[in-house]
C-alpha positions as CSV (number, residue, x, y, z in Angstrom):
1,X,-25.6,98.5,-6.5
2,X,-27.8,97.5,-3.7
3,X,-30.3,95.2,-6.1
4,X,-27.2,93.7,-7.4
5,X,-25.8,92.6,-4.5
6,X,-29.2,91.9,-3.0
7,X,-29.8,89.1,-6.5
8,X,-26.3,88.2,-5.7
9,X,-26.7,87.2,-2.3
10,X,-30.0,85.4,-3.5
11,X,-29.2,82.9,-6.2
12,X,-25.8,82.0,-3.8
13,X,-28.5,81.3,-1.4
14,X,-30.5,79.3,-3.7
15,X,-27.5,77.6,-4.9
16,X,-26.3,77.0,-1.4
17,X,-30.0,75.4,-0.5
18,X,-29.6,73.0,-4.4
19,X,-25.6,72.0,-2.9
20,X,-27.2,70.8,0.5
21,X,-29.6,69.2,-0.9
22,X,-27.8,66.9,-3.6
23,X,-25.3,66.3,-1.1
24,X,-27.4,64.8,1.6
25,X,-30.5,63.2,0.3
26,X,-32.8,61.1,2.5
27,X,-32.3,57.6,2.2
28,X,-35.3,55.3,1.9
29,X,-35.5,51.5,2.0
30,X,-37.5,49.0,0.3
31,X,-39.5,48.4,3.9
32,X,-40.7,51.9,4.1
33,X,-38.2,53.6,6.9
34,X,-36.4,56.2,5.7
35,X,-33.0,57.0,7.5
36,X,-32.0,60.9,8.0
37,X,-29.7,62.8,6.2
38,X,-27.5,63.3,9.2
39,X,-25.8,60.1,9.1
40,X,-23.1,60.8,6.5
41,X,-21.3,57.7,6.9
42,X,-24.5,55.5,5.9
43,X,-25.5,58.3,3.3
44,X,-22.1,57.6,1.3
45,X,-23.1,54.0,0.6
46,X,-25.6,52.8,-1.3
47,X,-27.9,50.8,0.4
48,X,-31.2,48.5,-0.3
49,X,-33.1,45.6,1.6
50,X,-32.4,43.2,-0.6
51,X,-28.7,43.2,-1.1
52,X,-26.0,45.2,0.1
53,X,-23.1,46.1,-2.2
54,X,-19.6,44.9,-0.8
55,X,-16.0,44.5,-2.1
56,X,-15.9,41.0,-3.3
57,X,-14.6,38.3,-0.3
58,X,-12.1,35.4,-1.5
59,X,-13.0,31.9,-1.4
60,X,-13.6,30.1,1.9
61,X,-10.6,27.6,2.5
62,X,-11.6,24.5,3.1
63,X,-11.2,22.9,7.0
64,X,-9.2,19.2,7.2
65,X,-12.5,17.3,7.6
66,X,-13.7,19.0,4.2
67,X,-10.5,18.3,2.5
68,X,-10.7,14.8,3.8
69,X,-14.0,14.1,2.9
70,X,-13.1,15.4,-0.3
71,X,-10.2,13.1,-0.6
72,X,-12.3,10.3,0.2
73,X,-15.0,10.8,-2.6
74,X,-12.2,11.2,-5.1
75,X,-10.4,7.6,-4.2
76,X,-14.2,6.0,-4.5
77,X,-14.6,7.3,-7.8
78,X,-11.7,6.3,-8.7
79,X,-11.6,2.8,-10.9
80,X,-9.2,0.3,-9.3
81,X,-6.5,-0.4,-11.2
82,X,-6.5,-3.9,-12.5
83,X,-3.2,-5.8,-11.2
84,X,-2.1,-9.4,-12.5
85,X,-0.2,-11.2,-10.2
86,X,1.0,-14.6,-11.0
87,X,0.5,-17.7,-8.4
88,X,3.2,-19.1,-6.8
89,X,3.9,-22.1,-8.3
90,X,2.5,-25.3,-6.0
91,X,5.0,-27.8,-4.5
92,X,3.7,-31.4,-4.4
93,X,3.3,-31.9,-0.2
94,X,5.6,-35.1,0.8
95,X,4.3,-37.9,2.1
96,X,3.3,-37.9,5.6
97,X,5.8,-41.0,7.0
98,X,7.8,-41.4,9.8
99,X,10.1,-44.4,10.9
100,X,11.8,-46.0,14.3
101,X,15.3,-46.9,13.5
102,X,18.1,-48.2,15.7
103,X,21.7,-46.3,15.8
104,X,24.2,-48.2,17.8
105,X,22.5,-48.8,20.6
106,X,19.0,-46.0,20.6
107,X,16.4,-45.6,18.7
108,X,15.3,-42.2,16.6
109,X,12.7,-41.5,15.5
110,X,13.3,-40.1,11.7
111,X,11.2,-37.9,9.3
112,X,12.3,-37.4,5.5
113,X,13.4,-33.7,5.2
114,X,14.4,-33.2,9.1
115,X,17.9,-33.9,10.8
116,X,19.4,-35.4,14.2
117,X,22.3,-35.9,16.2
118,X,23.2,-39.4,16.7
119,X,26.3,-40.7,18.7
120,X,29.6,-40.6,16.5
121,X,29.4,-42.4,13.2
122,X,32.7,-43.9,12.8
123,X,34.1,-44.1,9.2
124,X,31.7,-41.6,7.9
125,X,32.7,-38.7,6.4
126,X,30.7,-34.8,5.3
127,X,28.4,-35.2,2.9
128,X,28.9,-39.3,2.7
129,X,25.5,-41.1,2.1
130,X,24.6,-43.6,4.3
131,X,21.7,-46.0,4.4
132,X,20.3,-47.4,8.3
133,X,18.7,-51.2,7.7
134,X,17.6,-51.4,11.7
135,X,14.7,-50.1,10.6
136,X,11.8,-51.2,13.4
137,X,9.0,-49.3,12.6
138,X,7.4,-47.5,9.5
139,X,4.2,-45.8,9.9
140,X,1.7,-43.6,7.2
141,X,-1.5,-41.6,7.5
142,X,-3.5,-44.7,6.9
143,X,-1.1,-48.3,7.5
144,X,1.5,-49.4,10.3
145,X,4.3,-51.6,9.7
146,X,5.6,-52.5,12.5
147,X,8.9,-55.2,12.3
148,X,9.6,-58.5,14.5
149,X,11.7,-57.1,15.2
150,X,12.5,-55.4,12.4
151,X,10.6,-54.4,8.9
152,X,12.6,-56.6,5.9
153,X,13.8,-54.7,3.3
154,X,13.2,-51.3,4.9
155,X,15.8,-48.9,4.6
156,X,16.4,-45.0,5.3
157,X,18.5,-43.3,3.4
158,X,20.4,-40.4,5.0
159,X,23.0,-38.0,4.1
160,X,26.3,-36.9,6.8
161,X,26.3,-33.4,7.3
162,X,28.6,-32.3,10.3
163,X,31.0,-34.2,12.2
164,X,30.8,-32.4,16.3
165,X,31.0,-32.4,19.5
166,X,28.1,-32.2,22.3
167,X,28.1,-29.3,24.9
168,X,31.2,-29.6,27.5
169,X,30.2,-31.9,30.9
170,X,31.6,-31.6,33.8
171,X,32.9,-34.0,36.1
172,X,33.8,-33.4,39.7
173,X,35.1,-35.6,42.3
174,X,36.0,-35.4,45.6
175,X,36.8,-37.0,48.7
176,X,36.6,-35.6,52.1
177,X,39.5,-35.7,54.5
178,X,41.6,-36.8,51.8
179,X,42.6,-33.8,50.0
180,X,41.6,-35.0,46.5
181,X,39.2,-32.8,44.2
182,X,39.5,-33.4,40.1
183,X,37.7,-31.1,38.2
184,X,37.2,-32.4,34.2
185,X,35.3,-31.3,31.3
186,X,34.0,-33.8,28.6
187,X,32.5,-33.5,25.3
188,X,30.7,-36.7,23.5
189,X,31.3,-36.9,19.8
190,X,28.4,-36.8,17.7
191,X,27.4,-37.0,14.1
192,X,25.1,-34.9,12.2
193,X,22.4,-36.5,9.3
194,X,20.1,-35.4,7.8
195,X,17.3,-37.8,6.3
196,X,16.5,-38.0,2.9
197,X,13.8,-41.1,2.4
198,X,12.3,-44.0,3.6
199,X,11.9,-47.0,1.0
200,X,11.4,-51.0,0.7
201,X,8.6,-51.1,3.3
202,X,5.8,-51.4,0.8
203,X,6.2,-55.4,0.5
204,X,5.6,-55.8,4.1
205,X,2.8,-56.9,5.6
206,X,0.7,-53.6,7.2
207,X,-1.0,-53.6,10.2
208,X,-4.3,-52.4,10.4
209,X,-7.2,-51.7,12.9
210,X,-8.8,-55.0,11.7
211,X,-6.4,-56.6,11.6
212,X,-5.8,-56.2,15.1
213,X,-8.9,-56.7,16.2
214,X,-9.4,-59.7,14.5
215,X,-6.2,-60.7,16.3
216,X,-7.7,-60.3,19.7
């Protein structure tokens, strides 16, 4: 009984020894140290110099300046669309003239295109066409005509558009010591055309810079 207990005791001993043994081996490192067995937590892992096995990490988000940049690169390689537009169709430019004429009893200055107010028009109605023969001056980028007094055959033609009234005046009189103050508002009727072109002053004579010189 004794020798059997006594081999008994002995291989549980050796297999005891074998257990410890596979359980905690010495680690050793591709740079020559060896760690000690006592370190159970580093023992448990498998490790090596050169690379260190570790649960896989997810891709790296990108930061705003990376996703910008990104951006960026992507419109430049982009080709630019190709886009037709059509051009705007080119209006012929008017003639640059202008022309003094006489209404009742002042003068305008008149441009085809642009309107005025003149004093009342008497007998002319909205959207009546009128023509103004006092026509004392017609001038062009390059010639002057200039009437004595006024240019034969030149006429402007001009169109009636409103029929009005000019902002209220007021009048006020008074007399001191006497007790007598009037207050009154007036408004000056006006008329409203609008110029449409400025003909029959190409048989006139012009005047030019030589020709004035020569003059003097």
């Amino acid at each position: 009984m004794a020798s059997i207990t006594l081999s008994l005791c002995n291989s549980l001993a050796a297999h005891c020894t074998l257990t410890s043994q596979k359980q905690s081996p010495s680690l050793s490192l591709s740079s020559g140290l060896t760690l000690p067995s006592r370190l159970p937590s580093i023992s448990s892992h498998k490790l090596s110099f050169g690379a260190i096995s570790s649960p896989r990490l997810p891709f790296p988000s990108l930061t705003k300046s990376a996703e910008s940049e990104v951006a960026v690169t992507e419109t430049e390689s982009s080709e630019p669309e190709a886009s037709v537009q059509a051009a705007p169709a080119q209006v012929p430019k008017r003639e640059e003239i202008f022309a003094v004429v006489m209404i009742g009893s002042r003068q305008y200055i008149v441009f085809p295109g642009r309107f005025l107010y003149t004093q009342r028009l008497k007998g002319a109605n909205v959207n009546d066409k009128i023509t103004l023969n006092k026509v004392l001056l017609v001038g062009t980028r390059t010639t002057t005509y200039i009437g004595k007094p006024v240019v034969t055959n030149a006429v402007v033609h001009a169109t009636v558009e409103e029929q009005g009234l000019d902002d209220k005046v007021i009048v006020f009189k008074y007399k001191k010591k006497k007790k007598y103050s009037r207050n009154i508002g007036h408004r000056q009727p006006n008329t409203r055309i609008r110029i449409n072109s400025i003909t029959g002053y190409e048989d006139y004579p012009a005047t030019t810079l030589d020709s004035i010189q020569k003059a003097q």
